[in-house]
C-alpha positions in Angstrom: 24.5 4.2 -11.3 21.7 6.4 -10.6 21.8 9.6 -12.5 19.9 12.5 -11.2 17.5 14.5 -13.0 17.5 18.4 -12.9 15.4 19.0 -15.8 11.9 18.1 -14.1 12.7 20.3 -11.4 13.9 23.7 -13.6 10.2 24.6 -14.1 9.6 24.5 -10.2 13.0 25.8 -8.1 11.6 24.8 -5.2 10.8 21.1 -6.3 13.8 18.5 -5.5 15.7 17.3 -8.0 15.2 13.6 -8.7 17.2 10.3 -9.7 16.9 7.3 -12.3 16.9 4.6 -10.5 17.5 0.9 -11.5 16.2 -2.7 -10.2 19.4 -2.7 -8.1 17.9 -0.1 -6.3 14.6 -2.0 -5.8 16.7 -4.8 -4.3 18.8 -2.5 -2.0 15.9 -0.9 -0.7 14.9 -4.2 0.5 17.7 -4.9 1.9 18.4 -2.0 4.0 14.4 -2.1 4.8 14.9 -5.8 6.5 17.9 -4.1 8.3 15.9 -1.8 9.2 13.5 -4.3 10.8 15.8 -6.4 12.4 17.1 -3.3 14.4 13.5 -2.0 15.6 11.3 -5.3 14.9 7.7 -4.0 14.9 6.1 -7.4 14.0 4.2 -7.4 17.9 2.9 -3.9 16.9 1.8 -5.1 13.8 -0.1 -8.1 15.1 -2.2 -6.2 17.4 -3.5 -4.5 15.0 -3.6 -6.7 11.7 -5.7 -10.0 13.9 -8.2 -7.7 15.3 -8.9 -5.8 12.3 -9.4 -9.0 10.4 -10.7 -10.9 12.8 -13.4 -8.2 13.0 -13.6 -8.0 9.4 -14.1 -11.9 8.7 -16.8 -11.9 11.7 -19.0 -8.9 10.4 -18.9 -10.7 6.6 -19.7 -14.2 8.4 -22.3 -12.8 10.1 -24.6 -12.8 6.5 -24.2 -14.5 3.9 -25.6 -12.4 1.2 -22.1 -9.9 1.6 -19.8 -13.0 2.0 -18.4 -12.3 -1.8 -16.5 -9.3 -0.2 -14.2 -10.7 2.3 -11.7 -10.9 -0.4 -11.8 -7.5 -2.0 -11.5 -6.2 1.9 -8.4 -8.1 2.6 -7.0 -7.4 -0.4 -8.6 -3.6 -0.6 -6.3 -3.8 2.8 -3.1 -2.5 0.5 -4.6 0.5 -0.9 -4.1 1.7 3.0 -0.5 0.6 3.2 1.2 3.7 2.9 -0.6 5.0 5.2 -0.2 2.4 8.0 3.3 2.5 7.3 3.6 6.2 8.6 5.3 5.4 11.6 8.0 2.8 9.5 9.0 5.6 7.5 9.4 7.8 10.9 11.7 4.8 12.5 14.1 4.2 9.3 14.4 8.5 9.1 15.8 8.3 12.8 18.0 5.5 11.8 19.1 7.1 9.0 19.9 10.7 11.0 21.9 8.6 13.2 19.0 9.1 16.5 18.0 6.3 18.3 15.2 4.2 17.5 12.5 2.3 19.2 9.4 0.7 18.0 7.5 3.9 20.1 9.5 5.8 17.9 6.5 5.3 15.4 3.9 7.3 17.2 6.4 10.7 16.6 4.5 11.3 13.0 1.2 12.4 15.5 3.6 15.5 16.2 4.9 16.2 12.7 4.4 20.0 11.3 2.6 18.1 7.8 0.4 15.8 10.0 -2.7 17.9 8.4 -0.9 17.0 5.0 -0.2 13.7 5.6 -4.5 13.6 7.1 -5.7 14.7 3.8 -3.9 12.1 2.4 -5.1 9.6 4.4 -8.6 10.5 4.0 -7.4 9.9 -0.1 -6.3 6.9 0.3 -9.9 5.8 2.6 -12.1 7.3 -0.4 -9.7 5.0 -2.6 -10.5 1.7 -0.3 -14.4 2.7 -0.1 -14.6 3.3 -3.8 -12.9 -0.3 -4.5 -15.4 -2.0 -2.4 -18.2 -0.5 -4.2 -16.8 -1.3 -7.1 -16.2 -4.7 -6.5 -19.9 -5.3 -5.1 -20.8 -4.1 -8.5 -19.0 -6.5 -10.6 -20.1 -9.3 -8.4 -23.6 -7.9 -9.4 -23.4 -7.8 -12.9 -21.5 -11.0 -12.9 -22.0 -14.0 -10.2 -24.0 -12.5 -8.3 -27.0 -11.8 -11.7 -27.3 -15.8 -11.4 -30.6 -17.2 -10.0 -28.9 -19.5 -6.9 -26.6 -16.0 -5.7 -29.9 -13.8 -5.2 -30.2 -14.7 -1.9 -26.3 -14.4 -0.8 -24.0 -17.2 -0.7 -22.0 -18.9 2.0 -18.3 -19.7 1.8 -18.3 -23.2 -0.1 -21.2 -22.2 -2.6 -19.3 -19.3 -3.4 -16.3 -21.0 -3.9 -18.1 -23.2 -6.2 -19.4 -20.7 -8.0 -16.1 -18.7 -8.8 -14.1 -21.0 -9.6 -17.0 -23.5 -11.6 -18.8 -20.9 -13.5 -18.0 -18.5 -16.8 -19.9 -15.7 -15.0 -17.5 -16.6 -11.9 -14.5 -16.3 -14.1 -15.6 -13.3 -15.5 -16.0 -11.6 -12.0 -12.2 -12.3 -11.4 -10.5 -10.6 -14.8 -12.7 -7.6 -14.0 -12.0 -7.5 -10.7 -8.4 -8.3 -10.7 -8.1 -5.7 -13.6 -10.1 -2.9 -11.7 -8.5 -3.8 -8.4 -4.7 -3.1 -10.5 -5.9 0.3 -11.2 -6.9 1.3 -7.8 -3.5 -0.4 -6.9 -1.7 2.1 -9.7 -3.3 5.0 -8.6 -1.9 4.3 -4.5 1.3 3.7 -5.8 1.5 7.0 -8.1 0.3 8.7 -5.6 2.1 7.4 -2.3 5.6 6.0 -3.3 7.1 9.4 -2.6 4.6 11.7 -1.3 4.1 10.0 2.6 8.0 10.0 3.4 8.5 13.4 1.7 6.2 14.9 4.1 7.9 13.7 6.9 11.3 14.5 5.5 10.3 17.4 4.2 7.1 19.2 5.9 7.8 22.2 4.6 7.3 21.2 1.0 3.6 20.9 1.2 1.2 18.4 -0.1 0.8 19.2 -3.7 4.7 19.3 -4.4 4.7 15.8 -2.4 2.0 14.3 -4.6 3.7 15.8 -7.5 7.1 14.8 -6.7 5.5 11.3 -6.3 4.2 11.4 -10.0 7.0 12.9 -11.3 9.1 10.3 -9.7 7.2 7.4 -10.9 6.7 9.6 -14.8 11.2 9.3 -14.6 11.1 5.4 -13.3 7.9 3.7 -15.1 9.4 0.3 -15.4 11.4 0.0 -11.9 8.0 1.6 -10.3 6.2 -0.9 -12.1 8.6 -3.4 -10.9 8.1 -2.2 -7.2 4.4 -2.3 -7.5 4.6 -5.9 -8.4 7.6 -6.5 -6.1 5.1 -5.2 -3.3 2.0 -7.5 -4.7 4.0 -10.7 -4.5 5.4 -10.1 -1.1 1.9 -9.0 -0.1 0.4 -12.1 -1.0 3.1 -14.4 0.1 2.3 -13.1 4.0 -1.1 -13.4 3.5 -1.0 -16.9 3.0 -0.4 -18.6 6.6 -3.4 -17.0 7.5 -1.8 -13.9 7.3 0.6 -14.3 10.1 3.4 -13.2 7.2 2.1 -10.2 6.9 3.7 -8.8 11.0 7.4 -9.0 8.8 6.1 -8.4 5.4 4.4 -4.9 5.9 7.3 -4.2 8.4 9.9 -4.7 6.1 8.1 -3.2 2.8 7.3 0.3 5.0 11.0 0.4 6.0 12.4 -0.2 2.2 9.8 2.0 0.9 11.7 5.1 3.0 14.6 4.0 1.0 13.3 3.3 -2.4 12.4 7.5 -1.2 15.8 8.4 -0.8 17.6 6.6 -3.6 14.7 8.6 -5.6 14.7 11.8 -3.9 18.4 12.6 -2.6 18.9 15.1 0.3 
């Protein structure tokens, strides 16, 4: 039973009241979120715009060899911008919840919401985030696989396989990078789980109470956060795999449970 928390909100009247949640709740937001999906399936949208984008991506990287060692970190850098791709989700499982029809195009109504120059600064957040992980991983690959002698010139896909997975330095370039990539992915989820949909639910709140309900929220439910963040990783990665044809549902159906993982936190 989720209990909700009026304490938090005492020092701010105007800040909403929030819930415990549970990982019941994790799994009911993923069920109504596939609901969700199956009602309004977005996954044509989606794969107009996912192949392009890393079609274009894998291309430019292909193109030289001596940046090759970022594909990964890109596609996986990819999530940090989730919340904010999944705008127009949040929009379509809001109307469905109000009880108003609901169409894919149904999406594009967040370009006419009163907090779009919220919900832009945000954004703009959330690219600094993505920019400042690539840089980051460039400069572990530096001090890392990319110090040895036979990486100095760049390395093409096999080599750098080889040299990844056959080499301590290689090794070492994935604990860092898997442990620096955690904490950009910590710092999108403390900022986003709550803040995107509560500016569309609530525009007039502002962005700095949506950013703080979203900490707050996440302060009051550290382990089923924690849960969800992993929850999100694993289902991530499991549409990424068929050559990321998985991701057209996956991102679908996370964007439409994250609106309810919002409401079972933040009730009306």
């Amino acid at each position: 039973m989720a209990e909700v928390l009026t304490t938090t909100s005492d020092f701010h009247p105007a800040a909403p009241a929030l819930r415990r949640i549970g990982l019941p709740d994790l799994a009911l937001a993923l069920r109504r979120g596939w609901r969700d999906f199956l009602a309004t399936p977005t996954q044509l949208m989606f794969l107009c715009v996912l192949y392009p984008a890393i079609g274009l991506v894998a291309a430019t990287l292909a193109a030289g060899g001596d940046v090759m060692h970022l594909f990964y970190p890109m596609a996986a850098g990819f999530a940090l911008l989730g919340p904010l791709a999944a705008l127009g989700l949040y929009e379509i499982s809001r109307r469905r919840e109000a009880g108003k029809p609901a169409r894919w195009s149904n999406a594009f109504d967040v370009l006419r919401s009163p907090a779009l120059p919220g919900i832009a600064a945000l954004g703009l957040l959330l690219v600094v985030l993505f920019l400042a992980w690539i840089w980051a991983a460039h400069a572990i690959y530096g001090a890392t696989l990319g110090a040895l002698p036979q990486a100095q010139g760049g390395l093409g896909g096999r080599a750098l396989l080889q040299q990844v997975f056959g080499t301590a330095e290689g090794q070492r370039m994935l604990l860092l990078g898997h442990l620096v990539g955690l904490g950009f992915a910590a710092v999108v989820l403390v900022l986003t789980v709550v803040s995107f949909p509560m500016l569309l639910d609530r525009p007039e709140a502002g962005l700095g109470q949506a950013v703080g309900t979203s900490l707050r929220a996440v302060a009051a439910n550290p382990l089923p956060m924690a849960a969800w963040g992993l929850i999100v990783a694993v289902l991530l990665l499991a549409g990424s795999l068929p050559l990321f044809i998985g991701l057209a549902v996956v991102l679908p159906v996370l964007g439409h449970a994250t609106w309810h993982l919002y409401r079972q936190v933040v009730p009306r």
